[in-house]
N, CA, C and O atoms as a printed pandas DataFrame, in Angstrom:
     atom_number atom_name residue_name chain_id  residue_number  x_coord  y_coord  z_coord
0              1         N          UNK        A               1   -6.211   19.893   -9.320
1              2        CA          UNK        A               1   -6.978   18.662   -9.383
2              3         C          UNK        A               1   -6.040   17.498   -9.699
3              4         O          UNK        A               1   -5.095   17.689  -10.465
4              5         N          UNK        A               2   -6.286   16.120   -9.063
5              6        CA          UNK        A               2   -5.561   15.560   -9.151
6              7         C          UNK        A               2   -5.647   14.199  -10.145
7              8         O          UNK        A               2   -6.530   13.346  -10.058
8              9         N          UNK        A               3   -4.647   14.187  -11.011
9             10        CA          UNK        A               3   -4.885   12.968  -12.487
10            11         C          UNK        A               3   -5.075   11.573  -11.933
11            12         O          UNK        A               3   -5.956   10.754  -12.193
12            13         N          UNK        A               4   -4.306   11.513  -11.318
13            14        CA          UNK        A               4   -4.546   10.373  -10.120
14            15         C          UNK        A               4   -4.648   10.402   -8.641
15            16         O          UNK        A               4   -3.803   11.051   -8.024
16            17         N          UNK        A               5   -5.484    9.842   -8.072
17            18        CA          UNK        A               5   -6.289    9.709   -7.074
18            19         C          UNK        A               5   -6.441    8.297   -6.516
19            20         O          UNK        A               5   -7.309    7.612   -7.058
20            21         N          UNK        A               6   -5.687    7.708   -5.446
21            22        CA          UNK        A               6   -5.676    6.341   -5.473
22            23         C          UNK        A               6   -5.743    6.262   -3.925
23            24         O          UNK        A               6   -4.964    6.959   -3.275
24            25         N          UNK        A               7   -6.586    5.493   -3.332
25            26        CA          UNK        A               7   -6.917    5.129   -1.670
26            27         C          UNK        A               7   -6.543    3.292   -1.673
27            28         O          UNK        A               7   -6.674    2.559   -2.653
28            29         N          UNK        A               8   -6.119    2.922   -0.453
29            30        CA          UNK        A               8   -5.979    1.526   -0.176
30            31         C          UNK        A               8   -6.338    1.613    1.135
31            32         O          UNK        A               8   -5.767    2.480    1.796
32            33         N          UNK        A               9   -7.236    0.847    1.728
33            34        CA          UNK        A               9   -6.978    0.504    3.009
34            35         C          UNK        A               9   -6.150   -0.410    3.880
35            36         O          UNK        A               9   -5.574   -1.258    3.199
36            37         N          UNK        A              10   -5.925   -0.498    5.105
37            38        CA          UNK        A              10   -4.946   -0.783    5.735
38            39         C          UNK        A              10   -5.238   -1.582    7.051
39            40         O          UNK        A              10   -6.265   -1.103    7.533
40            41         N          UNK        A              11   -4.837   -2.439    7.708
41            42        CA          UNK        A              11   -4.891   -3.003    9.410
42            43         C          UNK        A              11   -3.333   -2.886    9.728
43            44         O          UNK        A              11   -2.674   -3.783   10.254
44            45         N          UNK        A              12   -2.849   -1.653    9.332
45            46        CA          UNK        A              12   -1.257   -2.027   10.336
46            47         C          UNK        A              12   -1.253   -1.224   11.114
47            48         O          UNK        A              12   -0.512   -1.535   12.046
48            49         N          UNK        A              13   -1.644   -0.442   11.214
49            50        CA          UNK        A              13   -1.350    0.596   11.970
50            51         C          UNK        A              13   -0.928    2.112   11.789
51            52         O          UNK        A              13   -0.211    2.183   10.792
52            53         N          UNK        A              14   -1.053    2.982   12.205
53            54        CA          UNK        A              14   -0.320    4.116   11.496
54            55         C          UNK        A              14    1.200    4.501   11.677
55            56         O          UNK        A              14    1.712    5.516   11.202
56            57         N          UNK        A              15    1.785    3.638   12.358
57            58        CA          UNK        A              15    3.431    3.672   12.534
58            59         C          UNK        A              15    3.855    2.689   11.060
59            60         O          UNK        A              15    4.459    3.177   10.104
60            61         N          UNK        A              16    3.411    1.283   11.128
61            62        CA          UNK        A              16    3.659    0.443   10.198
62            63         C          UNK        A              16    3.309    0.799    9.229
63            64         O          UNK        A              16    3.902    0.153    8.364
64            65         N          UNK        A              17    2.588    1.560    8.765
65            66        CA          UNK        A              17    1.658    2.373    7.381
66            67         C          UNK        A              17    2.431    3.517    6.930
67            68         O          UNK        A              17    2.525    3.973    5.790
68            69         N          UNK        A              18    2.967    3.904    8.014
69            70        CA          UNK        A              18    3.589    5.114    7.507
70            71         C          UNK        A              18    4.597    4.467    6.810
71            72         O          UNK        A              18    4.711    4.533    5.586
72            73         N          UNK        A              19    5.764    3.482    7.972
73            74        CA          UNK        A              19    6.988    2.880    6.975
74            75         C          UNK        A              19    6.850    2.176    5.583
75            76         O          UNK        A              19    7.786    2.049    4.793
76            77         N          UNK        A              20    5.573    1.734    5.375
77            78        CA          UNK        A              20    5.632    0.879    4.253
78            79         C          UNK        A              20    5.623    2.164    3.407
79            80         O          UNK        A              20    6.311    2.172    2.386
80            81         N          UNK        A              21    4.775    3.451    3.802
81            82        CA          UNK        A              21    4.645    4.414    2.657
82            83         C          UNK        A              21    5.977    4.800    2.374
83            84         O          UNK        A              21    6.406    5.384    1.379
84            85         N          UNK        A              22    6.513    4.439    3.276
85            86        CA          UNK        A              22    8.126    5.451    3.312
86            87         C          UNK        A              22    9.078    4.444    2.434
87            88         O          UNK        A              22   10.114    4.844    1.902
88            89         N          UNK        A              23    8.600    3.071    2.340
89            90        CA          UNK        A              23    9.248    2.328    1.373
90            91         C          UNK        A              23    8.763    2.699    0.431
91            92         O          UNK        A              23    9.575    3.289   -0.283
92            93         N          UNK        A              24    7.621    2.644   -0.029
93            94        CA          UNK        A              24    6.812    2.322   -1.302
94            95         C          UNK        A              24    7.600    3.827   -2.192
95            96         O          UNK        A              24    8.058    3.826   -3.334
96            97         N          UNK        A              25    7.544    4.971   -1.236
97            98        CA          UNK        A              25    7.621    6.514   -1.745
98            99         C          UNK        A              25    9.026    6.244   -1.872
99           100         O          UNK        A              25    9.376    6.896   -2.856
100          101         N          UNK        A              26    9.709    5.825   -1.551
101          102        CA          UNK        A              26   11.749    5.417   -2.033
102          103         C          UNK        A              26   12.063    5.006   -3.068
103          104         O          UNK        A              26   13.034    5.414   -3.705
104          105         N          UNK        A              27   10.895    3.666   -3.598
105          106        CA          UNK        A              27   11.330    3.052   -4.675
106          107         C          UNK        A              27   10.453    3.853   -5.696
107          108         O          UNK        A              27   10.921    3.859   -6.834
108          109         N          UNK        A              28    9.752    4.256   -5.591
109          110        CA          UNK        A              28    9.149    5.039   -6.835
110          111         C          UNK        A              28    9.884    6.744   -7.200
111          112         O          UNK        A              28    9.766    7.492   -8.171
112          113         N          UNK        A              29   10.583    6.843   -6.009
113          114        CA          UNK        A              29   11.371    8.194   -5.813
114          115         C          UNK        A              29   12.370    7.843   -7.193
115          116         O          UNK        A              29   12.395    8.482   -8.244
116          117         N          UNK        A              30   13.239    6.530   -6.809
117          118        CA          UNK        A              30   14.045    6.428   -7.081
118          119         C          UNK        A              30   13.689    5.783   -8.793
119          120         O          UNK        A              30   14.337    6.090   -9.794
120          121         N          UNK        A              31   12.333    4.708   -8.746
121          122        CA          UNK        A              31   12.086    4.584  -10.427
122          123         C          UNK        A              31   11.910    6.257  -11.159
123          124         O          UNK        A              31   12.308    6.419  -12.313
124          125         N          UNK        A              32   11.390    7.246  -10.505
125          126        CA          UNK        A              32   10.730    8.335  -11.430
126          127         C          UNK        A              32   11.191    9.525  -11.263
127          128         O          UNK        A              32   10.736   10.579  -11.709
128          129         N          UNK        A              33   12.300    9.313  -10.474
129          130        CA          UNK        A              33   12.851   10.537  -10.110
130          131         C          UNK        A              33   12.595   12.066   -8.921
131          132         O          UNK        A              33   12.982   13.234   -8.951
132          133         N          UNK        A              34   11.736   11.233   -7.957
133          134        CA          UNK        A              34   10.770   12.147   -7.324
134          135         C          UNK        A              34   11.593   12.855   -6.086
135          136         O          UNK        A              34   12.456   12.037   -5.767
136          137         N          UNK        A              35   11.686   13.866   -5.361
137          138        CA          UNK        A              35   12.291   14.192   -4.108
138          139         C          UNK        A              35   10.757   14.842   -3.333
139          140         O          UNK        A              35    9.846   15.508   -3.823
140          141         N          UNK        A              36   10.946   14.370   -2.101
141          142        CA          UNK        A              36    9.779   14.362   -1.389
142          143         C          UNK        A              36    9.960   14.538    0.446
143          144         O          UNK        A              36   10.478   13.692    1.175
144          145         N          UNK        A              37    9.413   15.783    0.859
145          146        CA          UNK        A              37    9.853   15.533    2.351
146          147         C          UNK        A              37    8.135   14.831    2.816
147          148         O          UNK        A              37    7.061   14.735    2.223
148          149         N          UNK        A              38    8.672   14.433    4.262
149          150        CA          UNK        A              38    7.299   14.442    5.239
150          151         C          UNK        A              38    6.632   15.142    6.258
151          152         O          UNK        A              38    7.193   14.847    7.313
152          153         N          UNK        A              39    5.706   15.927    6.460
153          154        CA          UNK        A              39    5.123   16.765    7.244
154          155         C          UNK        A              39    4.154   16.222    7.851
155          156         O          UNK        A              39    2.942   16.424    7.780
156          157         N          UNK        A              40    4.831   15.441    8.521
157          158        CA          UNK        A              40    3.490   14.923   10.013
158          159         C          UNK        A              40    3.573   13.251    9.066
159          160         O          UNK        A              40    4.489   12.460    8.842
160          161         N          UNK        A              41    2.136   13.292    8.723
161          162        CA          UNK        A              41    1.512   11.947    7.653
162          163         C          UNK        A              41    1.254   11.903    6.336
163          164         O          UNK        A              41    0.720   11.000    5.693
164          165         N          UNK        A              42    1.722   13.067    5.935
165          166        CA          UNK        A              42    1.531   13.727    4.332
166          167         C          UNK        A              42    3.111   13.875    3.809
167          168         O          UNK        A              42    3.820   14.801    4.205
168          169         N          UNK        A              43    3.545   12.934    2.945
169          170        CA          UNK        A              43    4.598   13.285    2.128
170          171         C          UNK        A              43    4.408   14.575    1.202
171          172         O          UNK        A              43    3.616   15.427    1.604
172          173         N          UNK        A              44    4.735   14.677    0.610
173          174        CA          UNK        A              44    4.587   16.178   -0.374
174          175         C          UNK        A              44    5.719   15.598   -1.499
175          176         O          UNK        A              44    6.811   15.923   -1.032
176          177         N          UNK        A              45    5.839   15.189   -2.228
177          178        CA          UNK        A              45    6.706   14.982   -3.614
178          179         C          UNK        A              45    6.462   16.019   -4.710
179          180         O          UNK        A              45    5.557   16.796   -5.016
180          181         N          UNK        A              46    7.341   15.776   -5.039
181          182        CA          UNK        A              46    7.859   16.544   -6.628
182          183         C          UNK        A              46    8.904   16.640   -7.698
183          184         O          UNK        A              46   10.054   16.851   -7.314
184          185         N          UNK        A              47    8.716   16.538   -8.764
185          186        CA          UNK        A              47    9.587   16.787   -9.779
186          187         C          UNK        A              47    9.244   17.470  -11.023
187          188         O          UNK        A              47    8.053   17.418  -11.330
188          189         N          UNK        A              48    9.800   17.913  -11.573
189          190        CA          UNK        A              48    9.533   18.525  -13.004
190          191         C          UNK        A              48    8.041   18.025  -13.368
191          192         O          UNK        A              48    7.751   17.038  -12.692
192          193         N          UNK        A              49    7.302   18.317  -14.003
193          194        CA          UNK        A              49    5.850   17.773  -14.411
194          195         C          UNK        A              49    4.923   16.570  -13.037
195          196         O          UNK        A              49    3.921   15.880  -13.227
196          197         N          UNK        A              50    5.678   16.711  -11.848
197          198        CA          UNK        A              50    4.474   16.030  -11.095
198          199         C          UNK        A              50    4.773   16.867   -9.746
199          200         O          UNK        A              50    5.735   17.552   -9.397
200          201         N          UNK        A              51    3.447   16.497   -9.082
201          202        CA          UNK        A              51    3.436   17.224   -7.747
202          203         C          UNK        A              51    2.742   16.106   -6.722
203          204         O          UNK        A              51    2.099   15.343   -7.442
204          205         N          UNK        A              52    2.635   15.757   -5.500
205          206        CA          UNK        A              52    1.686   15.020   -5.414
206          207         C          UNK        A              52    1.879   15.054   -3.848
207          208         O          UNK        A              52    2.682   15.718   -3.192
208          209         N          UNK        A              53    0.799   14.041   -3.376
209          210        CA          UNK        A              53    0.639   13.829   -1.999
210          211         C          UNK        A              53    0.466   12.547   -1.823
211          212         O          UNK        A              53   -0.186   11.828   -2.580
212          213         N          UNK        A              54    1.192   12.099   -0.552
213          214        CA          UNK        A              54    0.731   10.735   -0.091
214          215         C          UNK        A              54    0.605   10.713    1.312
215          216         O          UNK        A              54    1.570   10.861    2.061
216          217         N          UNK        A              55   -0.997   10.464    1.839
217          218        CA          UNK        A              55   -1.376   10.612    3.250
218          219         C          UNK        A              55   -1.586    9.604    3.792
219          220         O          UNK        A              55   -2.237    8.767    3.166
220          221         N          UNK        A              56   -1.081    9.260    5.281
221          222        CA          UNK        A              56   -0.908    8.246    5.836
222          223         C          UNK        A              56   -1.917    8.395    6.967
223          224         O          UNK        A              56   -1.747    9.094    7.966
224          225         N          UNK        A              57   -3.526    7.280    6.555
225          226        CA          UNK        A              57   -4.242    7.732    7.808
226          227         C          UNK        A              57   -4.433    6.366    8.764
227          228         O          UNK        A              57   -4.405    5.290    8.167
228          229         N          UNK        A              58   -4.580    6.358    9.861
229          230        CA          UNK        A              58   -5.221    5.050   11.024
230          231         C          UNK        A              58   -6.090    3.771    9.921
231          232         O          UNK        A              58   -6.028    2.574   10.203
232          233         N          UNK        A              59   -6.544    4.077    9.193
233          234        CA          UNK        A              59   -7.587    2.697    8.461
234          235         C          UNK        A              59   -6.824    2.779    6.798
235          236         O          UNK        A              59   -6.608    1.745    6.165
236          237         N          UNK        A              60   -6.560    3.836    6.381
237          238        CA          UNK        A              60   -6.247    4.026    4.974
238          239         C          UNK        A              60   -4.956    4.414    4.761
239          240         O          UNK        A              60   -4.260    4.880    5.664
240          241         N          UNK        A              61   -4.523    4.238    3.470
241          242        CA          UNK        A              61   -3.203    5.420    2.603
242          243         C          UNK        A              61   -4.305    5.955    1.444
243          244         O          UNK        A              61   -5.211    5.316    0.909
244          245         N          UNK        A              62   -3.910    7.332    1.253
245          246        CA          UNK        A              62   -4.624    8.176   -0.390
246          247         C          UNK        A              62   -2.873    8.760   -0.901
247          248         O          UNK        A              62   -1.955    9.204   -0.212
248          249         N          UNK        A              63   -2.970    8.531   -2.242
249          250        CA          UNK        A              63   -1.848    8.942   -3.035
250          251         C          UNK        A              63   -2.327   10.145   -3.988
251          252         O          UNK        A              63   -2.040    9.786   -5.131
252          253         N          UNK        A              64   -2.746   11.028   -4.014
253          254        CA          UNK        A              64   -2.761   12.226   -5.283
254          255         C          UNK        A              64   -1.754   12.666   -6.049
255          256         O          UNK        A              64   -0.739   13.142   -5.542
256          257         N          UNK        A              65   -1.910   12.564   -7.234
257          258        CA          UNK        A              65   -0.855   13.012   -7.790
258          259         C          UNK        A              65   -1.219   13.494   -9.395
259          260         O          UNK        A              65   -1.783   12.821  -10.258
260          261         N          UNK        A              66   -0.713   14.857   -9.488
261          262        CA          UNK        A              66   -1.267   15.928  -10.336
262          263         C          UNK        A              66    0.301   15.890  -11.138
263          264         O          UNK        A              66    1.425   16.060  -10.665
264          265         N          UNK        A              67   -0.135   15.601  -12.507
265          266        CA          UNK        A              67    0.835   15.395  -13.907
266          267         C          UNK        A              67    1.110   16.034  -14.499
267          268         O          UNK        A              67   -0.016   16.407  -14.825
268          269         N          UNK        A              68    1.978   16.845  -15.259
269          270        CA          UNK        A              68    2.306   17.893  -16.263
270          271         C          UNK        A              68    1.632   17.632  -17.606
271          272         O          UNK        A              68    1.319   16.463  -17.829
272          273         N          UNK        A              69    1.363   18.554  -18.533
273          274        CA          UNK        A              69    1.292   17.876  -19.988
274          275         C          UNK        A              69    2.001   16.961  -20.495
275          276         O          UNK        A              69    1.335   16.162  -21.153
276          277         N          UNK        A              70    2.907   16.791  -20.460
277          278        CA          UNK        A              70    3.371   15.931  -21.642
278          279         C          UNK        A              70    3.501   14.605  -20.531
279          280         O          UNK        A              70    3.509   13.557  -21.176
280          281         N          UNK        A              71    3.592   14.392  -19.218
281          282        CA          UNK        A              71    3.301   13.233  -18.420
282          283         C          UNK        A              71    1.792   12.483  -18.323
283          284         O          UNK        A              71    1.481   11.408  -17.810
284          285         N          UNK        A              72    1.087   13.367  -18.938
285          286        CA          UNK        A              72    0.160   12.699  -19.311
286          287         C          UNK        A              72   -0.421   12.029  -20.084
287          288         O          UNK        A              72   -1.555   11.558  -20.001
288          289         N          UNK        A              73    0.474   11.935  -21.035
289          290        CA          UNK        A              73    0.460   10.927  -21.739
290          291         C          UNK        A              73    1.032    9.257  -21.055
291          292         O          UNK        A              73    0.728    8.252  -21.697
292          293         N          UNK        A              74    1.826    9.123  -19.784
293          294        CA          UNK        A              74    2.221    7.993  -19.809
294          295         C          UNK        A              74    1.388    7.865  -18.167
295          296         O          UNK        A              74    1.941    7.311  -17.217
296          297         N          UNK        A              75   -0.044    8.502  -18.080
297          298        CA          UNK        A              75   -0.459    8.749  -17.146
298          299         C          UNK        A              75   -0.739    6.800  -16.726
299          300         O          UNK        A              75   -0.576    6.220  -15.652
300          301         N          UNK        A              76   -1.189    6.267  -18.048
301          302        CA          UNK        A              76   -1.683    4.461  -17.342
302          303         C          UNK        A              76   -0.596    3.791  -16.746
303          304         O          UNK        A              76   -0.813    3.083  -15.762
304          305         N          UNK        A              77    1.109    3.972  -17.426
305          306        CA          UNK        A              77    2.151    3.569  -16.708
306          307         C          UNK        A              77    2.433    3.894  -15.826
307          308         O          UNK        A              77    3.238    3.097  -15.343
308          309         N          UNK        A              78    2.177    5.002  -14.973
309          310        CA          UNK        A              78    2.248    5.474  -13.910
310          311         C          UNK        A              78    1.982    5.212  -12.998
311          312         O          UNK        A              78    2.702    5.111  -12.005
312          313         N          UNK        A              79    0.311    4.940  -13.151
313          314        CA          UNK        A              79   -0.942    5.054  -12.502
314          315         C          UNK        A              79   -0.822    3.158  -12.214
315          316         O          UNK        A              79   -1.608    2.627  -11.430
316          317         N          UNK        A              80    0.063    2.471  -12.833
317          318        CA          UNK        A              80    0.005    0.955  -13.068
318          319         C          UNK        A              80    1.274    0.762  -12.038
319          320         O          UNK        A              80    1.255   -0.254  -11.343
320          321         N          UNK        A              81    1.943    1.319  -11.954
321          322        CA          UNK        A              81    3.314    1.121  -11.104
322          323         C          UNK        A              81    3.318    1.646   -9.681
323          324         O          UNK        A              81    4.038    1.198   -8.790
324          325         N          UNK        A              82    2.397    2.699   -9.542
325          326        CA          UNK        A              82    1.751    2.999   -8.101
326          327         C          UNK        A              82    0.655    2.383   -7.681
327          328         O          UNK        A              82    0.165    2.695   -6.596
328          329         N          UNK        A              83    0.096    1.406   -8.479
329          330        CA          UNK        A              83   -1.194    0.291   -8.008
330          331         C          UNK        A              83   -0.305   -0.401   -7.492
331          332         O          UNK        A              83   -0.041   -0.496   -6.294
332          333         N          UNK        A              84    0.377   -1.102   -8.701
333          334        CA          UNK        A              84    1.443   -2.368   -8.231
334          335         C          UNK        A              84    2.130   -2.474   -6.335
335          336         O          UNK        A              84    2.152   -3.353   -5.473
336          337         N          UNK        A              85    2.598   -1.025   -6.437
337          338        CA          UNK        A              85    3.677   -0.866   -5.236
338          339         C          UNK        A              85    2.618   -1.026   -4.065
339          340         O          UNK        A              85    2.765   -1.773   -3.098
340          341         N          UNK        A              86    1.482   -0.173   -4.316
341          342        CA          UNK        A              86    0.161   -0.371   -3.197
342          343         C          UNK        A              86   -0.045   -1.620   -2.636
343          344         O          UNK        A              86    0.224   -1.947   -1.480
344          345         N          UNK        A              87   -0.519   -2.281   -3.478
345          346        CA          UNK        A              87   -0.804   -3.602   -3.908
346          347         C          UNK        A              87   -0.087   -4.561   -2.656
347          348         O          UNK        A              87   -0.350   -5.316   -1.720
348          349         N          UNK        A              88    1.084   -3.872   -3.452
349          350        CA          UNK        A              88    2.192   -4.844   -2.361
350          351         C          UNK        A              88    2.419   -4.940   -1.135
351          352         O          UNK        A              88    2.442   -5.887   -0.348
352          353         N          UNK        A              89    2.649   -3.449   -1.020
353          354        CA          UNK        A              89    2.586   -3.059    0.341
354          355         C          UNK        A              89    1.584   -3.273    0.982
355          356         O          UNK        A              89    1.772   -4.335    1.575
356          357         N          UNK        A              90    0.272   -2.738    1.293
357          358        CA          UNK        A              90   -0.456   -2.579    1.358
358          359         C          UNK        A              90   -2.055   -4.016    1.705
359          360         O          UNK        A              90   -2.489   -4.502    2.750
360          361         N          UNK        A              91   -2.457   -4.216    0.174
361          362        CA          UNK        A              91   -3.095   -5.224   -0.203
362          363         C          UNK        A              91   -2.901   -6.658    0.170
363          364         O          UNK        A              91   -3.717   -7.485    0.578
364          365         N          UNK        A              92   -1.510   -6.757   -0.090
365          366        CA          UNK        A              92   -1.245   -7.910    0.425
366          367         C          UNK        A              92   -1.009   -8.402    2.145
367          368         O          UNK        A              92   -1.458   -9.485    2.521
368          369         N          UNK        A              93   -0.416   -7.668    2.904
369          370        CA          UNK        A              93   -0.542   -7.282    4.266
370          371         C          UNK        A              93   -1.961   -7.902    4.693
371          372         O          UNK        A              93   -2.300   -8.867    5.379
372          373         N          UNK        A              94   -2.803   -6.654    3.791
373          374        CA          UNK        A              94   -4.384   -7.109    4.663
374          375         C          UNK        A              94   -4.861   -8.143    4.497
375          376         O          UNK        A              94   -5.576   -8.718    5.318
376          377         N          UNK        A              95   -4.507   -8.610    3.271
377          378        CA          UNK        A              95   -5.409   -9.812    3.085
378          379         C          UNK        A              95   -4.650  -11.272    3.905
379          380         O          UNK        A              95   -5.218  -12.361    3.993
380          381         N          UNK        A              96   -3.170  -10.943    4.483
381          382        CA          UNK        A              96   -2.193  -12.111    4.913
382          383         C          UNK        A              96   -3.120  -11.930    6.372
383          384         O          UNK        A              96   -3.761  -12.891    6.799
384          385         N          UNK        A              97   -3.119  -10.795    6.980
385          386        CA          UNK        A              97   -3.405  -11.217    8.382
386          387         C          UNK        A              97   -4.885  -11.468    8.490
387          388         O          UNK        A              97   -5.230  -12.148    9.457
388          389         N          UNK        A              98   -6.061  -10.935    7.463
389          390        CA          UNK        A              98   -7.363  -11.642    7.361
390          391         C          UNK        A              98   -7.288  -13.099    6.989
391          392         O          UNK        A              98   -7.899  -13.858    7.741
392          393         N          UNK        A              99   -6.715  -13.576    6.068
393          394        CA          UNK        A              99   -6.590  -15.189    6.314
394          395         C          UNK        A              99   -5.837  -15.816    7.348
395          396         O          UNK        A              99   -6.107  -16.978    7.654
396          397         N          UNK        A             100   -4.950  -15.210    7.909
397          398        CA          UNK        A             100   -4.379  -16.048    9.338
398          399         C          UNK        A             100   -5.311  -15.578   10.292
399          400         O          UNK        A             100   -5.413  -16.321   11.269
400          401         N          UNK        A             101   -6.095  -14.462   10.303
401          402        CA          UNK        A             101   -7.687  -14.517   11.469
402          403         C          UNK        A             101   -8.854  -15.490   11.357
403          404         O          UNK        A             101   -9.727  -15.878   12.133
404          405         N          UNK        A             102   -8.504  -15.751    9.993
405          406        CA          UNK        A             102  -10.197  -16.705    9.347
406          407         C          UNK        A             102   -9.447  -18.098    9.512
407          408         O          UNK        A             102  -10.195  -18.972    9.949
408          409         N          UNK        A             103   -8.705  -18.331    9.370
409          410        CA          UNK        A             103   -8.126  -19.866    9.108
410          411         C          UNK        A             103   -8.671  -20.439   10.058
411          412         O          UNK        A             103   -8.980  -19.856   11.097
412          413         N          UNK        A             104   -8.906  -21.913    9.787
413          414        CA          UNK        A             104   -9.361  -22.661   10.989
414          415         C          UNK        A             104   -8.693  -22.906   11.452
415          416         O          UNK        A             104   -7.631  -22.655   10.883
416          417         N          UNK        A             105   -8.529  -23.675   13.006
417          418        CA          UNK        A             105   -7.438  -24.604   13.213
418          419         C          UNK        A             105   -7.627  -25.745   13.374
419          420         O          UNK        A             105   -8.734  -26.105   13.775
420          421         N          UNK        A             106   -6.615  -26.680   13.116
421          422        CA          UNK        A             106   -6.272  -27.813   12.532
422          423         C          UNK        A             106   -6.990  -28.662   13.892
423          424         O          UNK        A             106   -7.094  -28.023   14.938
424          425         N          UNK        A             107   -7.398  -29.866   13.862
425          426        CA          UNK        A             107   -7.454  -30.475   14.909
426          427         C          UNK        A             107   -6.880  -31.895   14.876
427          428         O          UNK        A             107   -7.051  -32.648   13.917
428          429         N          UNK        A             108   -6.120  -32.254   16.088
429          430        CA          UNK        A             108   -5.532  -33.237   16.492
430          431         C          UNK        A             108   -6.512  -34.821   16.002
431          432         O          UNK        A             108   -7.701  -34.972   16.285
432          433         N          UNK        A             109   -5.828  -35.651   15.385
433          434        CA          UNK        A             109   -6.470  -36.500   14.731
434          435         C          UNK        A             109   -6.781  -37.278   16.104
435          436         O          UNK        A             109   -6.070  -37.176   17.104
436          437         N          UNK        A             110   -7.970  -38.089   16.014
437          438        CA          UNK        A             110   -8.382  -39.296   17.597
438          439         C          UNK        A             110   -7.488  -40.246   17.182
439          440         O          UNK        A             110   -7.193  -40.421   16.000
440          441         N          UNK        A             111   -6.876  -41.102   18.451
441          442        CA          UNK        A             111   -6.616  -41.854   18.238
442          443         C          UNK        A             111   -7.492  -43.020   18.175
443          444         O          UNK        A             111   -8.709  -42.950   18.006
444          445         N          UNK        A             112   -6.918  -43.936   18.296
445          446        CA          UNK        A             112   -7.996  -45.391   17.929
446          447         C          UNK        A             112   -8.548  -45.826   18.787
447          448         O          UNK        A             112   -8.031  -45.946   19.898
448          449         N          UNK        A             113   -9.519  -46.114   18.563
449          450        CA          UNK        A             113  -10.868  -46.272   19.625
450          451         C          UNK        A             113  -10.854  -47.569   20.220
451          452         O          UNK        A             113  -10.745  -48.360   19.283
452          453         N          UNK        A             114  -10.915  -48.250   21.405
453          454        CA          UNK        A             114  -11.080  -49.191   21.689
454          455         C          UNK        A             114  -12.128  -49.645   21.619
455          456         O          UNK        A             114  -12.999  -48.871   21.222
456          457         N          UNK        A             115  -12.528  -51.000   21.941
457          458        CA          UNK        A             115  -13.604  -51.871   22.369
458          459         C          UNK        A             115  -13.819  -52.521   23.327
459          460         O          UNK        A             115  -13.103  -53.371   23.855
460          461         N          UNK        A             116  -15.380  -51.953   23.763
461          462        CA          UNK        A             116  -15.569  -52.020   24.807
462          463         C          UNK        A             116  -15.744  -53.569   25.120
463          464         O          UNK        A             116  -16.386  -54.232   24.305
464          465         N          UNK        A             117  -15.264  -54.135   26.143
465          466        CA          UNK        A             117  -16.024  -55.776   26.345
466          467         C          UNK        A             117  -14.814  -56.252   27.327
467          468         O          UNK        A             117  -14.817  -57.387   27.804
């Protein structure tokens, strides 16, 4: 069962989704010490006291990740530094290309009107 359980959704795509996972899973490799291969869209990580999964689907990413005893104690720092990286990746992406879809566009000011006579 997994201590953490975390979904984000996504509009990039599943090529672009995968790379951001493949960033996001580098720098947290490298903050926490993790070694991790990929099988298809499912990373598989691990280290001493964690095990976990990170699945890369067409609309979503899900991160699971199952903690040892004594890592569970720093389960909110954890759980706060894999929001963050989401966040980034992820969160922010969607919400950049939903406001450049919603934005209005600008319109060309009139010029000055004559009179008629």
């Amino acid at each position: 069962m997994a201590d953490i359980d975390i979904r984000r959704a996504h509009h990039l795509g599943r090529a672009d989704a995968r790379e951001a996972a493949d960033r996001m899973a580098d720098k947290l490799g490298r903050k926490f010490g993790l070694k991790g291969d990929w099988d298809g869209d499912v990373l598989r990580f691990e280290r001493p006291g964690v095990a976990g999964t990170l699945t890369v689907g067409p609309k979503d990413v899900r991160l699971s990740v199952a903690l040892g005893f004594l890592l569970k104690a720093m389960k909110g720092s954890i759980e706060q530094a894999i929001q963050h990286e989401l966040d980034a990746l992820f969160a922010g992406k969607t919400a950049a290309k939903t406001r450049t879809a919603a934005a209005p566009t600008k319109k060309k000011a009139a010029g000055p009107r004559k009179k008629g006579g």
